[in-house]
Each structure stands twice: as structure tokens, then as C-alpha cells.
DRENLOPA-71165 format. One record per residue (C-alpha): residue in three letters; x, y, z negated. Coordinates in steps of 0.2 Angstrom, whole numbers, padded with zeros to 4 digits, always signed. Layout:
<rs>
ALAXYZ...
</rs>
This chain:
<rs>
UNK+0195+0443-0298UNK+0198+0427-0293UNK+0202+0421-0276UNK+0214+0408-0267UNK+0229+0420-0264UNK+0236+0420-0245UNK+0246+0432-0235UNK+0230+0436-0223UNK+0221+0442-0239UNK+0234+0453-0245UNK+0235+0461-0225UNK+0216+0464-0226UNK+0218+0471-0247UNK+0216+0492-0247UNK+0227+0501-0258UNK+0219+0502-0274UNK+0217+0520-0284UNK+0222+0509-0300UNK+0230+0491-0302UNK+0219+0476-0295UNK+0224+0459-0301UNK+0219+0443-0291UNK+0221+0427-0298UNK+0224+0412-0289UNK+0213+0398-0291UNK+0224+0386-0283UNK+0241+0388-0295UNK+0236+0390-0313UNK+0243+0408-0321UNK+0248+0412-0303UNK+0241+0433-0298UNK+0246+0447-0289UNK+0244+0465-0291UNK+0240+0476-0279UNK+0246+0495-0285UNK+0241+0511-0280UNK+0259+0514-0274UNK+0256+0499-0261UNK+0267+0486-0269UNK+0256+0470-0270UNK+0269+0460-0284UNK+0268+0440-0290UNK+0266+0437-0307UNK+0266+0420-0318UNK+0253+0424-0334UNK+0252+0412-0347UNK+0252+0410-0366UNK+0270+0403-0375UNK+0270+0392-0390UNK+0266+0405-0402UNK+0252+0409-0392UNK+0257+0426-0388UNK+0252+0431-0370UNK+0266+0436-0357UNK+0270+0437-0338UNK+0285+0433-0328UNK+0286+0446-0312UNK+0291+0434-0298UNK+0294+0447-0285UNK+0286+0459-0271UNK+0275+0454-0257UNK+0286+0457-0242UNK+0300+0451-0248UNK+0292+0432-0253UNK+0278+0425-0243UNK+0261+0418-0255UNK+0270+0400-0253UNK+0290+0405-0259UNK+0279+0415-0272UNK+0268+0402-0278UNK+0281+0388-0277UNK+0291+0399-0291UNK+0275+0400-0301UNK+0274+0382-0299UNK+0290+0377-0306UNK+0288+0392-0321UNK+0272+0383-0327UNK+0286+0365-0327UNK+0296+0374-0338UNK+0280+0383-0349UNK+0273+0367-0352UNK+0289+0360-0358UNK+0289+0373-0370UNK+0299+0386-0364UNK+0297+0403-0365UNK+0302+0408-0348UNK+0298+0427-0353UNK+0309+0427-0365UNK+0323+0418-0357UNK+0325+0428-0342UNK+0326+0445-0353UNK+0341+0434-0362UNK+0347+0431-0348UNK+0349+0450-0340UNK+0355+0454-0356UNK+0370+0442-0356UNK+0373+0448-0338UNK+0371+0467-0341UNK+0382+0464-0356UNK+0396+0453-0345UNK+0393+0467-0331UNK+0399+0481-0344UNK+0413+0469-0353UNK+0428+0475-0347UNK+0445+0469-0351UNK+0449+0485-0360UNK+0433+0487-0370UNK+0434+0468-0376UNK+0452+0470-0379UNK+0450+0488-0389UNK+0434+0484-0399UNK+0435+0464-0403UNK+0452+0454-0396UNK+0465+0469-0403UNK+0457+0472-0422UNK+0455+0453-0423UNK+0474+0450-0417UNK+0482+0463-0431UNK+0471+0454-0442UNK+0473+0436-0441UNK+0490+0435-0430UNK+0506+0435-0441UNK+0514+0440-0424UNK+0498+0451-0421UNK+0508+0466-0417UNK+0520+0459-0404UNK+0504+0451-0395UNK+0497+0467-0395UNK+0510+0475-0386UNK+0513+0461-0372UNK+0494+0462-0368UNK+0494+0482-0369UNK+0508+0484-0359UNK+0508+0470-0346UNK+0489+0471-0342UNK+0477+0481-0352UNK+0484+0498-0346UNK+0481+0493-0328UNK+0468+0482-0328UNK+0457+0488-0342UNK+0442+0492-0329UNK+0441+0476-0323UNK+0429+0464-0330UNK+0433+0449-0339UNK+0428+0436-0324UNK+0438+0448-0313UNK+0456+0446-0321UNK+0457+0428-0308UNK+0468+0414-0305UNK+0474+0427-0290UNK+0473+0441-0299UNK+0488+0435-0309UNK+0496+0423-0297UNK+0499+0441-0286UNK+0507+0449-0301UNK+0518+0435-0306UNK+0525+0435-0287UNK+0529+0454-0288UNK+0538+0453-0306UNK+0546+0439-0299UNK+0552+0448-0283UNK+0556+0464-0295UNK+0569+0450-0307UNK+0557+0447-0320UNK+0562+0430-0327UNK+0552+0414-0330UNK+0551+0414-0348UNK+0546+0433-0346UNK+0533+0431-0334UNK+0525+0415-0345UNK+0521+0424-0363UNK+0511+0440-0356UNK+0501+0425-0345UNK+0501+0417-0361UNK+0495+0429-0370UNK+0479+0435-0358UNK+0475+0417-0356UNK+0474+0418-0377UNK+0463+0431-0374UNK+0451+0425-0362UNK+0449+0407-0372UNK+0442+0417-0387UNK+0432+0426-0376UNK+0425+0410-0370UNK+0422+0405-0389UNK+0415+0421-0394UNK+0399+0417-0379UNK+0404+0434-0368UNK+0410+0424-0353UNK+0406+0405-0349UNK+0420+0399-0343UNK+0440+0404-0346UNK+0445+0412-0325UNK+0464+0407-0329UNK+0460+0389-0337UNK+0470+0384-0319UNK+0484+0394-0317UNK+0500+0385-0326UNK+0514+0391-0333UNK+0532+0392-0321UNK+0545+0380-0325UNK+0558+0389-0336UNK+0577+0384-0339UNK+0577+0374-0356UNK+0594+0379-0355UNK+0599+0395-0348UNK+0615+0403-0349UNK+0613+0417-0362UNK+0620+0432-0363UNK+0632+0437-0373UNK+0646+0448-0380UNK+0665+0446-0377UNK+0677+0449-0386UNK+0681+0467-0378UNK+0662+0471-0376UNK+0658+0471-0393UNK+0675+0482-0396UNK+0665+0494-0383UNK+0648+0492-0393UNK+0656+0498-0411UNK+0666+0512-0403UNK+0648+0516-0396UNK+0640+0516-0410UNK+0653+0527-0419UNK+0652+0540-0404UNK+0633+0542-0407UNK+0635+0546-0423UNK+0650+0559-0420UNK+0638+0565-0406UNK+0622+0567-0420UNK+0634+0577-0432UNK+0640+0587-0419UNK+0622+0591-0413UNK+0616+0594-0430UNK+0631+0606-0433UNK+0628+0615-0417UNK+0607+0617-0420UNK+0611+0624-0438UNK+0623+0638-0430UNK+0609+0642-0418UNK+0596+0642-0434UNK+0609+0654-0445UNK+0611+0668-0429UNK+0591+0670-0432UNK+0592+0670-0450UNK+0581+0652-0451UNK+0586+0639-0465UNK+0598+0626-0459UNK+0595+0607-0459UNK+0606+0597-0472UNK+0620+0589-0462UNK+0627+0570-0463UNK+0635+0569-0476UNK+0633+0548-0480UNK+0641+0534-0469UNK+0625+0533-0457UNK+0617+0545-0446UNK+0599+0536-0442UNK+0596+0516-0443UNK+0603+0511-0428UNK+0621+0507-0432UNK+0618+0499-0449UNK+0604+0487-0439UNK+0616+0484-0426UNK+0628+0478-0436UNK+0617+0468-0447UNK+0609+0456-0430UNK+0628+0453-0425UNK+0632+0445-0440UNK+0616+0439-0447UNK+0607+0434-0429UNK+0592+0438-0434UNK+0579+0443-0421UNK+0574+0460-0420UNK+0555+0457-0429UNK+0563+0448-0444UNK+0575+0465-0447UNK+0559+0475-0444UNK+0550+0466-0458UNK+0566+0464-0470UNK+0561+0469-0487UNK+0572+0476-0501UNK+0567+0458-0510UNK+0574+0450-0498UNK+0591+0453-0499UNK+0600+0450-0512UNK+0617+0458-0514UNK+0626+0449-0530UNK+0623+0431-0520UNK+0627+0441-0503UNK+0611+0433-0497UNK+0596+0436-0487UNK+0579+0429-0487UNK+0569+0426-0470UNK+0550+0424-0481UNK+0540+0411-0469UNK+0525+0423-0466UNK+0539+0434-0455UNK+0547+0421-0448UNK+0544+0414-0430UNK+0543+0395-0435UNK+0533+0400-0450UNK+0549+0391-0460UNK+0559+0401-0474UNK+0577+0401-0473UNK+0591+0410-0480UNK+0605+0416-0470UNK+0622+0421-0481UNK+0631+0439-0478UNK+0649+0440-0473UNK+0659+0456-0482UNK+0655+0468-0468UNK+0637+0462-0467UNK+0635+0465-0486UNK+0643+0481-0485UNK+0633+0487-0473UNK+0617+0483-0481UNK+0623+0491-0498UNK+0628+0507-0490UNK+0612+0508-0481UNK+0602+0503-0497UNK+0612+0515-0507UNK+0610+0530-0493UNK+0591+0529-0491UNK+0585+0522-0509UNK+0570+0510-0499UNK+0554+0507-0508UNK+0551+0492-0498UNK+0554+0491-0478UNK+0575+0490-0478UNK+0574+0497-0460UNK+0556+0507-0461UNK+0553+0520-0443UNK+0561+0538-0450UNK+0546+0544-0439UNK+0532+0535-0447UNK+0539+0526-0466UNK+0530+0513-0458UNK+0538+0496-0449UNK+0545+0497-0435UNK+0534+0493-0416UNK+0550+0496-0404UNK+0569+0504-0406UNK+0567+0506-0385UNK+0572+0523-0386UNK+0588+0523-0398UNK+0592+0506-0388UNK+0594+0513-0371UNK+0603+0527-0378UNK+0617+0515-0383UNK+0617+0506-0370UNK+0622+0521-0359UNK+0635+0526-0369UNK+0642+0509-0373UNK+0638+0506-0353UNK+0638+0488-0357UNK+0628+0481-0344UNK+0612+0470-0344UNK+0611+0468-0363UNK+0596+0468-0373UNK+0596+0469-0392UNK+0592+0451-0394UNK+0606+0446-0385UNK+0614+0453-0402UNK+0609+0435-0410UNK+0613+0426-0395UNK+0629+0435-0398UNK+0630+0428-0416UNK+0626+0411-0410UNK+0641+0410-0398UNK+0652+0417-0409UNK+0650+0402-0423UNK+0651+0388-0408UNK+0666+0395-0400UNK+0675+0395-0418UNK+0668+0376-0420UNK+0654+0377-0428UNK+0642+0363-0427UNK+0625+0366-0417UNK+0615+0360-0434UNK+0622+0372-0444UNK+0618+0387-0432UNK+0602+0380-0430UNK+0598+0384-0445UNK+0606+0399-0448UNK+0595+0404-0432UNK+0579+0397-0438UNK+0575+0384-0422UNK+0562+0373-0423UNK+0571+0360-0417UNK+0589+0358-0412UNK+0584+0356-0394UNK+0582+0374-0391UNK+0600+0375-0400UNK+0608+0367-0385UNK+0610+0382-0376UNK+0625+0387-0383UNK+0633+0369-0382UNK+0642+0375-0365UNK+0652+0386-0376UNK+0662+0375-0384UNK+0669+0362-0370UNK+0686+0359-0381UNK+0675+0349-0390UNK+0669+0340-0377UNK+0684+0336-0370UNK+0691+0328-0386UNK+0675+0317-0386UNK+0680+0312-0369UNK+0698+0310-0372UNK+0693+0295-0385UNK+0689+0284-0371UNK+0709+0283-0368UNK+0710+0277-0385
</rs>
């Protein structure tokens, strides 16, 4: 049937037992179809390239007027003569939405961003657990476009209010930013929603924490007290094990109790950070030349460097090695075999015994760093012991060592 369509003609149209299509005569493909259940819909038919016939629903009869309706239809037969499959493009394009609608943070990171992290990422781990921890566990409902500029800008205010520094606030943002660009490059979202939010100004050089002289003495004790406490413990569980006839557990007979206090000891004297003790091989060290090897893949400036034991460094590592006979990992989790993710736990335990205040285990290589420039040692040498990029990020512990300064100063009267 074809007939000029106009909103008096579909007043006066009966409802039809089956679909009736009218064809306009003044838009070309332009129809409606009048259905039984009274729905009178605007379609667009018409042949693509192939020459395949399709039709492009425009929309219902109440809701657009025959003009808005045939306008559209006008405009699709622009695009259909240009070559485009309109059909086609607008199923693609639902699709892309229904699949941005369902793409959660949580389900991206889980399914695509995490297995591709742990894979590529020679810090994969460590990005995994910023995102995981920081984000992911709270917002893993939320879709990809709805982690926002003020999204984060309102969790950056509260960590800040709750003491979080700049430097820590900047790597989780970092890292979700991370995130979002690959998201962006793998064609789920257009566009990255935090490409505007910049990183807060940090301190270049902040005064770090470290150990004096009387902490660390309270440190060592500590670490000798948790081991007295682990002996006892064992010794009381076996005695409660023999009253009920059960075979007791072996006690500690060898110099360590667990890792913790051989690790400890190793980061004061060594300053390495905590990821490069977790990934310390048994071919890295190497006892006769009292030397240990950082391999590039492990290290954070992807550089190599060797880092030489003093006596109780070496004696250390040897009665550990010795003790627990390692296949590979020096310092493997007792709980897995496998390398470590966290020491949290074990940390905080010390930390309460120690009661050393606001001290974190890194601040055990900060410790190390201080140490070598209050006793003289030049900044180039312990940036390399460190493994800085650049002597810049050295400067930190410059403050510690203003005898030095002095003297410079003191050649002017010369």
C-alpha cells in the first residue's frame, strides 16, 4: 500500500488483525506499520551495498510526529546512499553500549587489566595490589566512565584529611589512571574519565624516617624477644599436645625462628627495598666474595647492581641458607613456598613489641642510607648502593650530614 503518510491518516487507520505497511510516496524507503496490538511504528527499508534488504526502526507514532519521523528517514537515506549500512551500524553501536553498560571496573580489572599486568608488568604484582586495594574492592560495581575526575578528587580529599601522604595518594591514582588508558587502547571506553585529574605536588626532598642509634638497639632486642616468645609458644603447644597423647611439633633448635629477623637484618645492612629481598635468589648471593646481586629484571630502575655484605650481613645470610637449604627463593612465604606478596602481619607484630613509632619496613633502607651519610659517606657512592636513577633522589639524605657543610663553608675564611 502506498500512500502519502500523515498524522490524519494514521488517526483515521483501524487496528489491523495482522501487520499493515504503508509506504510513503513522498520519502523514498519511508513506511509505517500499523500492528494488531495498536502500535503504528516508522521504519526506513532499503537495500545495502550487498544488496541484502534491511530496515531501520525509527520509532513509534506518538512519540514522533510523520514530519520528526520522516525527517530521520530522510537523513538515513544521506547516510544509505554514501554507502552505509545504517542497519548494521546502529546494532554496533548498542552493542558497544550494552557492552560499556555491563563493563565494570571490577569485571575489566579481573578478566583483562589484572592477567595482563601479572603478565607483562615486571612490577605486575605490586600494581595489582595498589589497584586491588585502593579501588577495586570498593568500586568494582561502578562502570569504567563512572570512576570520574570527582570520583577521585573526593577520595584524595578524605585520605588526605585521614594523613595519607602526597607520594601515597599519587601511585594508586597513577595506577587506575594506568588502567583506564589501556582501556581506552583496547576500544571499551572512548575516552580516558581521569586524563584531567593531575598528580599533587610531592616534597622532592622529604625528611625520611629513620632509626637512631637507641631505636635500632630497641628493634634488635625486639626481634630477639619474638623469637624467645615463638620458642616459648611452641614449648607450651607441645605440652598441651603430650597431656592428650598427640605427637608434638619439632622445636627451634637452629639460630631463626621464621624469616623475619634474618630479613630484618639483611634490609638494615644491605637497604634493599622490600620487593628486591622478596625476589632474592640463592644465585644471587654469593658468600665467598660476600656479595649480592640485584638482576635488572627485579630491580626498580631495571639496572643491575651489586651491593657488598658486611660480616653480620654475611653471617646472617649463611645461617639462614644453611638453616632452610633454599632451592631458589632465599626468603620464599613458609605458607605458600612461593614469593612473598606482603610481610603486614609479622611487620605489625614487631612493631608492637618494639613499640617503635611510625616506622615502616622501608624506612629499614632509609635507615641504611643515613647511617653511610652520617659516617661520611659520599651521596654517589650510596646512590648506588641504593639503586637511584639519578643522584637527585639521593639528595634526601644530604641534611644528614651538615659537618660537611660546614667545612665547605668554612673555606670561604680561607
Amino acid at each position: 500500500m502506498r500512500e502519502k503518510i500523515t498524522d490524519t491518516l494514521l488517526k483515521t487507520l483501524k487496528t489491523p488483525s495482522k501487520d499493515v505497511q504503508i509506504y510513503d510516496t513522498v520519502e523514498t524507503g519511508f513506511c509505517v506499520i500499523s500492528r494488531p496490538s495498536g502500535i503504528k511504528s516508522f521504519c526506513v527499508r532499503y537495500r545495502n551495498q550487498s544488496g541484502q534488504k534491511r530496515t531501520f526502526t525509527i520509532g513509534s507514532w506518538g512519540k514522533l510526529t510523520v514530519k520528526q519521523a520522516r525527517d530521520v528517514a530522510g537523513k538515513l537515506n544521506g547516510q544509505i546512499a554514501n554507502g552505509i549500512d545504517v542497519q548494521t551500524e546502529k546494532k554496533s553501536k548498542r552493542v558497544a553500549a550494552d557492552r560499556e553498560q555491563k563493563q565494570t571496573l571490577g569485571i575489566f580489572f579481573e578478566t583483562e587489566y589484572k592477567p595482563y599486568l601479572l603478565a607483562n608488568m615486571k612490577r605486575g604484582k605490586e600494581r595489582v595490589y595498589l589497584l586491588e586495594h585502593y579501588f577495586v574492592d570498593d568500586w568494582g560495581t561502578k562502570s569504567l566512565y563512572e570512576v570520574n575526575n570527582w570520583l577521585v578528587s573526593n577520595w584524595r580529599r578524605k585520605k588526605l584529611q585521614g594523613g595519607m601522604s602526597h607520594s601515597g595518594i599519587n601511585r594508586p591514582v597513577s595506577a587506575l589512571k594506568a588502567m583506564l588508558n589501556r582501556a581506552v587502547e583496547w576500544d571499551l571506553i572512548e575516552g580516558n574519565p581521569l586524563s584531567s585529574v593531575k598528580p599533587l605536588k610531592e616534597d622532592n626532598n622529604p625528611i625520611v624516617r629513620h632509626l637512631d642509634a637507641a631505636e635500632e638497639k630497641v628493634l634488635r632486642r625486639a626481634l630477639d624477644r619474638r623469637q624467645e616468645q615463638q620458642k616459648a609458644e611452641r614449648h607450651r603447644y607441645n605440652s598441651w599436645l603430650a597431656s592428650r597423647g598427640k605427637e608434638r611439633l619439632a622445636m627451634y633448635s637452629d639460630e631463626f625462628t621464621d624469616y623475619l629477623k634474618p630479613l630484618v637484618l639483611v634490609a638494615l645492612n644491605t637497604g634493599l627495598r622490600r620487593g628486591e629481598l622478596f625476589d632474592l635468589e640463592l644465585r644471587d648471593v654469593d658468600l665467598k666474595k660476600a656479595e649480592i646481586r640485584i638482576r635488572a629484571e627485579v630491580s626498580k630502575s631495571s639496572n643491575s647492581r651489586r651491593i657488598p655484605m658486611n660480616t653480620e650481613c654475611a653471617e646472617t645470610l649463611k645461617g639462614w641458607i644453611e638453616q632452610t637449604k633454599p632451592s631458589a627463593l632465599v626468603f620464599p612465604s613458609p605458607v605458600t613456598g612461593r614469593r612473598f606478596d606482603n610481610i603486614a602481619t609479622a611487620w605489625s607484630g614487631l612493631m608492637k613489641l618494639s613499640k617503635v613509632q611510625d616506622f615502616r619496613f622501608h624506612d629499614l633502607r632509609h635507615t641504611f642510607a643515613s647511617k653511610l651519610v652520617m659516617r661520611g659517606v659520599d651521596l654517589y657512592t650510596v646512590k648506588d648502593l641504593l639503586g637511584h636513577a639519578s643522584v637527585e633522589t639521593t639528595q634526601r639524605y644530604a641534611h644528614l650530614a651538615p659537618e660537611h657543610k660546614a667545612k665547605a663553608v668554612e673555606l670561604l675564611n680561607e
